[in-house]
N, C-alpha and C positions, 0 to 999 in steps of 0.2 A: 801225600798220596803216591803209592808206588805206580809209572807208569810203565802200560807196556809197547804203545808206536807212537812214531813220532809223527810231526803234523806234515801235510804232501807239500813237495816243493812248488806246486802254482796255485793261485786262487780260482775260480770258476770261470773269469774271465781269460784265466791261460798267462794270468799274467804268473812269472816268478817271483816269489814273495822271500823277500830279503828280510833281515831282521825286526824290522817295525811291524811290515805284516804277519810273522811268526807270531809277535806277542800280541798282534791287536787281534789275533786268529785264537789265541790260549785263552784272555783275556773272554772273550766270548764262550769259550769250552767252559771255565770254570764259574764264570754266572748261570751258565747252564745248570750245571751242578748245583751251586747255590740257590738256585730256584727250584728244582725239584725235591727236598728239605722241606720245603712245605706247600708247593704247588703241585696236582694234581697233573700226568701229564697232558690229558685230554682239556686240561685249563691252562697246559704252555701256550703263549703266543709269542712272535719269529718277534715283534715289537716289544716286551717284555724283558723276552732276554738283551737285545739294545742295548735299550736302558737301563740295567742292571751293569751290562759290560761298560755302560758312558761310552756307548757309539753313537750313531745312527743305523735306521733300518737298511737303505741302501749299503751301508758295510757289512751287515751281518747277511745280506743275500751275495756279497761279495765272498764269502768265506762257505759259506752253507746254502743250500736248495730249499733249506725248511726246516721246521723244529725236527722233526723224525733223523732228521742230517745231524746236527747240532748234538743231540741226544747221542747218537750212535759216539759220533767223536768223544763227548763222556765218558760213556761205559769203556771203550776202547782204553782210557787210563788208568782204570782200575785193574789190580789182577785177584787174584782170587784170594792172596796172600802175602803179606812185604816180606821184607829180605830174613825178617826176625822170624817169621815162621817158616819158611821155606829151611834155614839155617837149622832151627829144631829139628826136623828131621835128617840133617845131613851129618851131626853131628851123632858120635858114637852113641847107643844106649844099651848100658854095661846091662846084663840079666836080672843084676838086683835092683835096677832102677830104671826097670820101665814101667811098672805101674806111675811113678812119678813124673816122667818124660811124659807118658801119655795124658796125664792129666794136664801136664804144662801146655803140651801143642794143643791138645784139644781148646783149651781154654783159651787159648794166645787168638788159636782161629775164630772161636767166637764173637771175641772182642772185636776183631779186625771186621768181621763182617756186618757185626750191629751198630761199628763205627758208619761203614759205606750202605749201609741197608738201604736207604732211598735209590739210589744209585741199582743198588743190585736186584734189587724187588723189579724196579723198569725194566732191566734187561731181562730178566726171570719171564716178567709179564707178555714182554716182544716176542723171545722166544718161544713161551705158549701160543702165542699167534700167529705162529708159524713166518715170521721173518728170519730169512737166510742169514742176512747181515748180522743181526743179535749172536745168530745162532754161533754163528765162526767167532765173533768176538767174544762168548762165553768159553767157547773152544779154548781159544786163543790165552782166554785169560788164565785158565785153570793148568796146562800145561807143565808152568815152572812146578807146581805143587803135587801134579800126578808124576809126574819123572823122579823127585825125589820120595813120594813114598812106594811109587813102584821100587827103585833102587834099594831102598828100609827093606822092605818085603820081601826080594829078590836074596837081598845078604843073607836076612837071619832064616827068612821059610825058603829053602830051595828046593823044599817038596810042593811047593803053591804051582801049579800048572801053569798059571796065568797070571803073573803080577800085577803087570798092569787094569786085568780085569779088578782084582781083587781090591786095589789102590780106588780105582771107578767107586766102585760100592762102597767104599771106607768116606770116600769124600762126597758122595750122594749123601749120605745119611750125616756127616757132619755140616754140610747146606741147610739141609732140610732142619736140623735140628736149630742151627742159627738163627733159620727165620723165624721158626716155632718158641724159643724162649718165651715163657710166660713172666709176664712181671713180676708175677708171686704164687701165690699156690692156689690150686683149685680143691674139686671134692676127691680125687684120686691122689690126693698129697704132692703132687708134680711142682717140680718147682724149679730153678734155672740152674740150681747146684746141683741138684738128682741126676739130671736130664745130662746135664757133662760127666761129673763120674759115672753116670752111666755107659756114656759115648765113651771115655776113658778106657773102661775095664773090657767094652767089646774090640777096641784097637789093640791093648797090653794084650787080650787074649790068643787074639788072631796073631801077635807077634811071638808067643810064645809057643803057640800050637794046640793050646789046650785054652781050657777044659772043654771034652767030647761029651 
């Protein structure tokens, strides 16, 4: 899992948590994780996760306020993107082969996010609910990903007004489209290969300027 902060230097108590409580603090993070995979989050309980992590309840309120706490710590080590696709776009794409780059990133991101979809669905769902905290650390996550395809867009379109707007929109609709894959096809012939080279050919286009 690529992460993006690292855990606070005191626990709740204000104590300084030296290397045991780092990991008995991670250790808690990543049963989090692993319980929401298939637990519902309005069916997390702060006891639950514990026992998953092989703590006790009193250490997991040593580290965290509550599941809603515990959670956020989660999502906070996800980014939107690992190094593999951040790198796709950082790397050169020659004129004759960006239809191909574009099919690779797109795909590469797909993968990545129906890898973490539990994960990312929660914080998706948070930030619908208008929590702050989600909201920064969706911010937060998507960042490394918008800077390099703003920088993509900036190099080859220097007629694009607004890169970074433009970069926004590119990667709203490859979100959207991640959480949307269909397992297979419906009655509109839709289906998870369409739905990318679809997303492919409006990125290749938009990097090439055309078709108007």
């Amino acid at each position: 899992m690529s992460t993006l902060s690292g855990s606070p230097s005191v626990n709740k108590s204000g104590q300084a948590m030296r290397r045991k409580g780092q990991e008995k603090r991670q250790r808690i993070v990543e049963a989090t994780g692993n319980l929401l995979r298939t637990c519902p989050l309005g069916q997390l309980r702060a006891a639950d996760i514990a026992r998953e992590a092989g703590t006790s309840l009193p250490n997991f309120y040593l580290y965290f306020d509550g599941v809603i706490d515990a959670v956020l710590a989660t999502v906070q080590q996800v980014l939107m993107g690992d190094d593999h696709i951040v790198g796709l776009l950082d790397a050169a794409w020659p004129s004759n082969e960006i239809d191909a780059r574009a099919f690779e990133f797109v795909s590469a991101y797909v993968s990545y996010w129906r890898e973490h979809a539990p994960l990312l669905r929660v914080r998706a769902m948070l930030v619908a609910e208008g929590e702050p905290r989600f909201a920064k650390a969706e911010e937060d996550a998507s960042l490394p990903l918008l800077k390099a395809l703003s920088a993509k867009l900036a190099h080859v379109r220097p007629d694009i007004d607004h890169a970074p707007s433009a970069a926004g929109v590119l990667l709203a609709m490859l979100d959207r489209l991640a959480a949307y894959v269909p397992g297979g096809s419906n009655a509109f012939g839709v289906t998870t290969e369409r739905l990318i080279e679809a997303a492919a050919r409006v990125l290749a286009d938009t990097l090439r300027g055309g078709p108007r």
